[in-house]
N, C-alpha and C positions, 0 to 999 in steps of 0.2 A: 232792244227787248231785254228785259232783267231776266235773269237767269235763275230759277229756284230748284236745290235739287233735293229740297226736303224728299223722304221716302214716300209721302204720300202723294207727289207730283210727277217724281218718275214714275209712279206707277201706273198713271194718268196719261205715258205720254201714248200717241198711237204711234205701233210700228208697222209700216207696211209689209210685205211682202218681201220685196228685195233684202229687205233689213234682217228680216227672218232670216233668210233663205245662210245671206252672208254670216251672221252667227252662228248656224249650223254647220256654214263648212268652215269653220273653226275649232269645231270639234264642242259646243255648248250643244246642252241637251236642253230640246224648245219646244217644250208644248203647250197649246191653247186649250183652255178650261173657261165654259161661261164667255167666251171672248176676250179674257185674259190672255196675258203672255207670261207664261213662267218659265223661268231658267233652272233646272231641275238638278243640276251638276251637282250641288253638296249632296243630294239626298239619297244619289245611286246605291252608293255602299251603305248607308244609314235604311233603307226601305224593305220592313218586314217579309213580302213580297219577292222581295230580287230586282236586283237591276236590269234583269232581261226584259222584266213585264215594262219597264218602262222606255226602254230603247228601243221597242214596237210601237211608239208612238210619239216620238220623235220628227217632229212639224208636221204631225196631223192635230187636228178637234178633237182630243180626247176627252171631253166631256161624258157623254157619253158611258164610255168604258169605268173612265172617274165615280161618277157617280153611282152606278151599279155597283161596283166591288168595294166602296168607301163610306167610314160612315160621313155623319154631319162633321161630326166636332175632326177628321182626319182631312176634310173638305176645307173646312175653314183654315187649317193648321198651312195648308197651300199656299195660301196667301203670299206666307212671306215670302215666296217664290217669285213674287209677282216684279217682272220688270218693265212693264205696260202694257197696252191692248187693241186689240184689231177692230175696226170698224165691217162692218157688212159680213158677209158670209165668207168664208174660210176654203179654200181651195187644198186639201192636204198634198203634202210631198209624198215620196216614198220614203219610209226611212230609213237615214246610213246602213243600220242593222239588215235591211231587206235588198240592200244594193242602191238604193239611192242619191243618185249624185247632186252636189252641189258648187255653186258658184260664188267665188269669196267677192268680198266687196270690191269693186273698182270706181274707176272716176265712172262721173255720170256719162263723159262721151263713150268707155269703152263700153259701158251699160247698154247705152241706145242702141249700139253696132246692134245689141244681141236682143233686143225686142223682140223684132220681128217671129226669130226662130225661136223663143220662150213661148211669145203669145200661139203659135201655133202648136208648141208640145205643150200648152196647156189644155189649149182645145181638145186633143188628141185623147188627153188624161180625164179632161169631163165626162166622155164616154165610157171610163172606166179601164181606156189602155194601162198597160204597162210597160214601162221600158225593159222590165225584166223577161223575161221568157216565163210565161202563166203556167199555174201547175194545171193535171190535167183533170178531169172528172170523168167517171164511168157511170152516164145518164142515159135513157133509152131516150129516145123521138118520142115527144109531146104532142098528141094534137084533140087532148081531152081539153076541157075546162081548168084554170088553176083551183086545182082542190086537189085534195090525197084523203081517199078513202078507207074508213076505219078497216083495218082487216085487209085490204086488199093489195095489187101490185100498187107502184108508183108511177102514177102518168102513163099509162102502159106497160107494156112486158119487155122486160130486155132479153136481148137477145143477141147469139152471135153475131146473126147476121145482121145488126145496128150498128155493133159497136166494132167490130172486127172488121179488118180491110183487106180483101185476098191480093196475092201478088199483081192481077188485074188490074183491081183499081188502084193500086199504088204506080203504077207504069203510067196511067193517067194522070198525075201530078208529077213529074219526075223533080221537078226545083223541094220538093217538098221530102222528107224521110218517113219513113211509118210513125216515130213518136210525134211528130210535126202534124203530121193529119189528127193522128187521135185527140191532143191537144187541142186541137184548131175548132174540130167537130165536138168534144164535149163540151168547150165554152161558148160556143153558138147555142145546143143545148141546153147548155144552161141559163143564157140568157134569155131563151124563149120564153122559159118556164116562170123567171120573176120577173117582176118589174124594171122597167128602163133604171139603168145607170147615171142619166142626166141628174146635174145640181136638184131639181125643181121638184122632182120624182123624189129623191131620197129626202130634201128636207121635209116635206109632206109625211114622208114615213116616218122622219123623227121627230117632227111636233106630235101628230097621231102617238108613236110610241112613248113620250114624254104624259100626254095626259093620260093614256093608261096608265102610266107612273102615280099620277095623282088618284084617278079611280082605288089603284091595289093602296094607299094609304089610305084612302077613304073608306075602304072596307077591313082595315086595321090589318091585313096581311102580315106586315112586317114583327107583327109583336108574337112574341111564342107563345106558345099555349103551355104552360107547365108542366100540365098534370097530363100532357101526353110524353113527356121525358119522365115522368114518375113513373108511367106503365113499362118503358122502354128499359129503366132501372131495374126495373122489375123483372122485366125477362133477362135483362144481362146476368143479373145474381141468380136467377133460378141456371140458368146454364154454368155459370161457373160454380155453384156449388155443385150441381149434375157431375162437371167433370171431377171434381174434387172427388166424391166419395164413389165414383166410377174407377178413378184410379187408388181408393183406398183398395177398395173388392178386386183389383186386378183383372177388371174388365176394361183392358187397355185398349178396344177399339171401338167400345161404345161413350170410353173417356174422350177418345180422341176425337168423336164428332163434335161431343157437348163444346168440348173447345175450339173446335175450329168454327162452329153455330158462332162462340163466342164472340170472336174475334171476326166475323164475316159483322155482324149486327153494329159490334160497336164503330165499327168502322163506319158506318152513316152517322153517328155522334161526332165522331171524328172530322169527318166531311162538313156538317152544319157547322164547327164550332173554327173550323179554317177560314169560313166568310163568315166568321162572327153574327152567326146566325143562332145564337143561342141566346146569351144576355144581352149581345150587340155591345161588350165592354171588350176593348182590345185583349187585357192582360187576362181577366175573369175568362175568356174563351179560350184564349191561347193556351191557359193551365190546366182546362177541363183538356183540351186536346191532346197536349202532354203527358198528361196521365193515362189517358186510353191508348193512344197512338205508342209512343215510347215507353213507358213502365207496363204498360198490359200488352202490348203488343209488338213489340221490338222492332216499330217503325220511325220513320222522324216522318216530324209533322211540319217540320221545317224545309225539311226536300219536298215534300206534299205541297203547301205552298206556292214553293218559288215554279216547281213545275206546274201547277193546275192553272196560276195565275196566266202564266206564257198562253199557255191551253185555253182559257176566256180571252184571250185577247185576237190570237193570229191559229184561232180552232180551224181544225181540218188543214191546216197548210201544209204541205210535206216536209219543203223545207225548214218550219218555224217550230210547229207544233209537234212536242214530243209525246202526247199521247198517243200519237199513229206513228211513231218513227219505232217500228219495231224489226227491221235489218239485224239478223238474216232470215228470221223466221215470219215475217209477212209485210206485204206490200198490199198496199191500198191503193197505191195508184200506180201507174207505170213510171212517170218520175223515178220513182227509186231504180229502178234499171238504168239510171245515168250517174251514178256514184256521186251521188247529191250529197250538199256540204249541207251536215246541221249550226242553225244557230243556236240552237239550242245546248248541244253537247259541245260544239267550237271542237267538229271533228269531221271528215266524210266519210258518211254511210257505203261502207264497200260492196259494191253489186256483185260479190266473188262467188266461187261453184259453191260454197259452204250455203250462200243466199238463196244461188239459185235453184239446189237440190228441195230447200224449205220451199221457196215458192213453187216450185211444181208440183206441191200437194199441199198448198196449204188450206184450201175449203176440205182437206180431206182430217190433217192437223188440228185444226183451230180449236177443237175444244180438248182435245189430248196437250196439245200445248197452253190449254189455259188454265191446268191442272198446277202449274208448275209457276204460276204467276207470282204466288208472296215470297218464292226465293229474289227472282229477280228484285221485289223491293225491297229486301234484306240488304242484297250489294246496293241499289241507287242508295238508299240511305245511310248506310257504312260510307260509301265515297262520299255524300254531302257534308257529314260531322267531322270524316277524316282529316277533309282541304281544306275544311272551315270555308263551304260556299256560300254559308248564309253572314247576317249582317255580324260585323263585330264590333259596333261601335253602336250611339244611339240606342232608341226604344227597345230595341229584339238582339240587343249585346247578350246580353241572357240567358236567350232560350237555348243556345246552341251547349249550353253545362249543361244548362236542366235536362237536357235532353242528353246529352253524353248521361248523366244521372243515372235517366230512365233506361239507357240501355243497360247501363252495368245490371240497375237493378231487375230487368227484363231478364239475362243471360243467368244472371244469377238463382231466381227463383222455377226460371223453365227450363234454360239449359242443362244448371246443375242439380237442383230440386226436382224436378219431374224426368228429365232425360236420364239422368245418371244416378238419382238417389231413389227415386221411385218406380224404375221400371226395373224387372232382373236380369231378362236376357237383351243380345244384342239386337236380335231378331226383332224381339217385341218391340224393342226399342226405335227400330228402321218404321215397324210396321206402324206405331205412334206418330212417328216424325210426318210421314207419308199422308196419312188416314187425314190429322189435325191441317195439314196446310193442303192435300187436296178440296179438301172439303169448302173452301173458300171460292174454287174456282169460279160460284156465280158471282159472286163481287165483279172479277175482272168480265165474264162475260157482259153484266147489265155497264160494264163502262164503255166495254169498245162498241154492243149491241146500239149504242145513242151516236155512234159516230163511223164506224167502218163502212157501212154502206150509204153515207151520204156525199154530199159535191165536195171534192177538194180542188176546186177551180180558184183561182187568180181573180178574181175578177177588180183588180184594180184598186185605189187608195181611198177611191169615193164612194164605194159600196155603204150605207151608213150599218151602223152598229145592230141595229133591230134585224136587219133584211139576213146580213152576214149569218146570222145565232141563228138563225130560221133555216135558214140554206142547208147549213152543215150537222145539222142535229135534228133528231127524233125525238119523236117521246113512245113512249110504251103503253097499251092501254092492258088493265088489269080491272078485278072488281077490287073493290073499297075497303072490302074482308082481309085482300093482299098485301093490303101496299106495305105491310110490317118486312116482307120478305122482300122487296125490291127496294125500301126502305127511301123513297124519294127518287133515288135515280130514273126511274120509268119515266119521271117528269123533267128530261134533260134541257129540252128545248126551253121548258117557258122558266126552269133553274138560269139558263144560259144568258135568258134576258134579265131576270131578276134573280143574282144569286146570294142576298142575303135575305130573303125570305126563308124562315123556317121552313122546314120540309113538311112540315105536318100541315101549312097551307097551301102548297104547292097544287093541291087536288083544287081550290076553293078557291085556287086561279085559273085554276084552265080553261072555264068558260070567257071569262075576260080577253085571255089570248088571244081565243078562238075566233071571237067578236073582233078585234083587234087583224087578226089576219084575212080576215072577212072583208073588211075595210078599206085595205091598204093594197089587197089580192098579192099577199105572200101564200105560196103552200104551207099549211101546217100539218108536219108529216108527223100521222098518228097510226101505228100498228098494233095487232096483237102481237105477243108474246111469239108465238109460232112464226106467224108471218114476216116478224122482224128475223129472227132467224134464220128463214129463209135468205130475207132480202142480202144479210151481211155473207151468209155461205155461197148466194149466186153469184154476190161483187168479187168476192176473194177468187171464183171460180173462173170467172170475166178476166182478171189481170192475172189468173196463171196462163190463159189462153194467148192474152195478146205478148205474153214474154217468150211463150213457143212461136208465135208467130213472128217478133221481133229474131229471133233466133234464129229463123228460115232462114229471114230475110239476110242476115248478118254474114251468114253460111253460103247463100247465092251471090253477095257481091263477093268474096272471097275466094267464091270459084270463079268469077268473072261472069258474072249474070249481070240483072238490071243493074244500071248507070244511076240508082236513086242518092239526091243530093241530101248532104246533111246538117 
C-alpha cells in the first residue's frame, strides 16, 4: 500500500477510539468537531478564551459547544487542527481536567486483555455514570408533568422534609455517609425530571437542538439590530453626563447613582460584545469591550472571558465552574463542605469556620453580600492582567496592554479625578465610593438569580450540550417595557444555548425554545422576578440546613455515636 502523507490525506485518516484514548494519555489535547479529530495543543496558550475552556473538552464532541460560542470564519480556522476523523457517533471520555483517566497505547495483545473491562465502563458511562464522585443537586421529588410553571414552585415544593435526612434514616444506610445519600437522592431526582441519559435520547435532542439552530438563522436572530445600541448609547450618555454635572453641584450621592446606573447598563454592552455578539467581528467587539469594560469601568474583559467561557461550558459544576465557586461566603451545594479542589482557580476551596460562619446565614446574607460584588471584580481582574493569565502570544497578544491602558486610564480619571480632585471631604468621599458600586448590586443578583437555584448535578460526560444549558439555568420572565433593566440576562437559559445572539433578540427567541423544549420534554424553567428570588433564597436556606445537619452528624460520630461509613 503507498503511503501519502500529504495534509489533506492525513486528515482523511479515520482514528478510532483506542487511538484517541492513547493520544490523550500523552498528554495531546483532542477534540472532535463535526466528526473531525483535532489536536488542539498549539492553540492552548494562543485561544482568546483560555485554555481552560478548552481542556473541558478534551476527548468529548465539542461540536456543539464549538459552534455556539464561535463564529464561522473561527470554525473554519480549526481546521488546520485537523489530524483526522471518526466514523459513527462519538462516545466522550471524561476529561483529564475533570479526573479522567486514560490508557497509553499498547500492543494489540495487551489491548485485548482489557476489552472486556472498557466495554463494560463504557456501558456503565452511556448511562451517564461517572467514575468521578457526581456533584450534588438540591431538587424536590417530582411527580407533576415535565413542565415549570410561569410564576410558580419547580416540579413541587421543596422542602425539609425532601431533601434532609434525620439521623433515622441515615442508620438505615450505614455503608453510605450523609453527603453520600444526599448526592445519591438528588441525581436520582434529577434524572427523573429530564430525559434518559442513553446515546439515542440525547442525539435526538441534538439534531432537534441543531435545527432549531437553523430556525433562529432563519428568522435572522443572529444579526443586531443597530438602532437598538443607538438607544442604549443614548441612555448610557444621559447617565454619564447626569453624573457629571451631579458631581459638578456637589450633589455627591445623587452623582453616585447616575454612575453606578452607569456602569450596571454598560455592563450588558459589555457582556454582548464578549460573545461577539455586536458586529460578530472578533477585534471590532473585543475594542467596544475594552472600552466600556476597562477605560469606563476598571474591569477586564479579558478575565470576563476566560471565566464566562469555563462557565458556558461545565455551568453549575461546583467543581469546574467559577461562577458558583463563591467559598467562604456561599455554597450552592453541599460539595463545598468537602474542601473541593477548583479547576478553575488550580486551588482548594477551604470548607474553614471563616466559610462556615457565611454559610450559616447565607439566605439571610445574600443580598447584603451582593452589595459588595464590583470590589471582588476589581481583584479577579488586577490578578488576571497581573500574571498575565490571558493569551500572550497570537490574535489576543494585545488586549492584555490595551487593557493594562484602560486600567491606568480608568484609575486615573475616577480614582484621581472624581475621588480625589472632585470630591472635598473624606466622608463624602467613602460615601461616593459606597453609593456608586453598591448600586450595581442587581448586576450580580440577575447573574447568580439564572444559576443558584438550579441542578448542579454530575450527570455524566454524555449529557448532550442542549439538555446540560436547560438543566442548570433559568430564565426570568418580565414585561417587554423592562428588559432595559435586566438588560438580556432574564434570558439566561435560551443566551446559554445560543450565546451569540444579540440580546435584544433574545425575547424573539424564546418562543422557539419553548417549542423546542416542548419537543424534546426538557423543563424550561421560567419564573417571575419574585419567585425567582424566592426559589435561589430557599436553595441557599436548604444547604445552610443540610451543613447543620452534616455538623450533627460529625459531632455524634466524634462522641462515638452511629458507625456511619464514609
Amino acid at each position: 500500500m503507498t503511503r501519502n502523507n500529504s495534509p489533506s490525506s492525513r486528515r482523511n485518516i479515520v482514528l478510532d477510539r483506542r487511538r484517541i484514548e492513547g493520544l490523550i494519555s500523552e498528554g495531546r489535547s483532542i477534540i472532535i468537531v463535526d466528526d473531525k479529530v483535532l489536536k488542539v495543543d498549539a492553540w492552548l496558550n494562543y485561544h482568546p478564551g483560555g485554555d481552560k475552556a478548552i481542556r473541558h473538552m478534551v476527548g468529548r464532541d465539542a461540536t456543539d459547544e464549538v459552534n455556539a460560542l464561535h463564529s464561522q470564519e473561527a470554525r473554519q480556522q480549526m481546521l488546520s487542527y485537523q489530524i483526522g476523523r471518526i466514523e459513527g457517533p462519538w462516545l466522550n471520555f471524561i476529561p483529564p481536567i475533570q479526573g479522567g483517566k486514560f490508557r497509553p497505547m499498547r500492543s494489540d495483545e495487551e489491548d485485548e486483555e482489557e476489552d472486556c473491562e472498557v466495554s463494560q465502563a463504557e456501558d456503565t458511562l452511556s448511562t451517564g455514570s461517572n467514575s468521578r464522585v457526581p456533584s450534588p443537586i438540591f431538587e424536590p421529588a417530582d411527580t407533576s408533568p415535565l413542565s415549570y410553571r410561569k410564576g410558580s414552585r419547580r416540579l413541587g415544593t421543596r422542602s425539609s422534609s425532601m431533601t434532609s435526612m434525620s439521623s433515622v434514616e441515615l442508620e438505615k444506610t450505614p455503608k453510605m455517609s450523609h453527603m453520600d445519600i444526599l448526592t445519591q437522592k438528588a441525581i436520582d431526582l434529577d434524572r427523573a425530571k429530564y430525559p434518559p441519559l442513553d446515546p439515542q435520547t440525547q442525539a435526538d435532542i441534538v439534531r432537534k437542538y441543531r435545527l432549531l439552530n437553523e430556525k433562529i438563522k432563519a428568522e435572522d436572530l443572529y444579526r443586531c439590530r443597530y438602532i437598538s445600541y443607538f438607544i442604549e448609547a443614548c441612555r448610557y450618555s444621559l447617565l454619564f453626563v447626569g453624573f457629571l454635572f451631579l458631581l459638578h453641584w456637589k450633589w455627591y450621592t445623587l452623582s453616585a447613582v447616575c454612575i453606578g446606573l452607569f456602569w450596571h447598563q454598560i455592563s450588558f454592552t459589555v457582556h454582548d460584545a464578549g460573545h461577539m455578539g455586536i458586529t460578530h467581528d472578533f477585534t471590532t467587539d473585543t475594542v467596544i469591550g475594552v472600552l466600556l469594560a476597562d477605560f469606563m469601568g476598571g474591569l477586564s474583559i479579558g478575565w470576563w472571558k476566560r471565566s464566562h467561557n469555563v462557565h458556558h461550558i461545565v455551568t453549575n459544576s461546583p467543581e469546574h465552574d467559577p461562577d458558583i465557586e463563591h467559598i467562604p461566603f456561599f455554597a450552592v451545594s453541599h460539595r463545598f463542605f468537602s474542601n473541593l479542589y477548583s479547576t478553575y482557580h488550580d486551588k482548594v476551596m477551604s470548607y474553614d469556620r471563616f466559610a462556615q460562619f457565611f454559610i450559616a446565614y447565607q439566605n439571610y446574607l445574600y443580598y447584603i453580600i451582593l452589595l459588595f460584588g464590583r470590589f471582588n471584580l476589581y481583584v479577579q481582574s488586577w490578578l488576571f492582567l497581573s500574571l498575565g493569565l490571558g493569551p500572550r502570544k497570537g490574535p489576543a497578544a494585545w488586549h492584555r496592554w490595551f487593557e493594562l491602558s484602560g486600567h491606568a486610564c480608568f484609575w486615573f480619571w475616577f480614582g484621581y479625578g472624581v475621588m480625589y480632585k472632585s470630591i472635598d471631604t473624606n466622608w463624602h468621599r467613602f460615601v461616593f465610593l459606597m453609593v456608586s458600586h453598591m448600586i450595581t448590586a442587581p448586576l450580580h443578583l440577575q447573574i447568580t438569580l439564572s444559576h443558584f437555584a438550579m441542578s448542579t448535578a454530575d450527570n455524566g460526560p454524555h449529557e448532550s450540550f442542549p439538555q446540560k444549558m436547560l438543566r442548570t439555568t433559568m430564565d426570568v420572565d418580565c414585561p417587554q417595557w423592562l428588559d432595559f433593566v435586566h438588560g438580556g440576562l432574564q434570558f439566561q437559559a435560551i443566551h446559554h444555548l445560543f450565546p451569540r445572539i444579540p440580546r435584544h433578540n433574545l425575547r424573539r427567541a424564546q418562543k422557539l425554545v419553548q417549542e423546542f423544549c416542548t419537543d424534546v420534554g426538557i423543563p424550561y424553567a421560567l419564573y417571575g422576578f419574585v419567585d425567582g428570588n424566592k426559589e435561589v433564597i430557599g436553595h441557599l436556606g436548604e444547604v445552610r440546613r443540610q451543613m447543620a445537619i452534616l455538623a450533627e452528624c460529625q459531632r455524634t460520630i466524634a462522641e462515638g455515636g452511629f458507625g456511619l461509613g464514609h
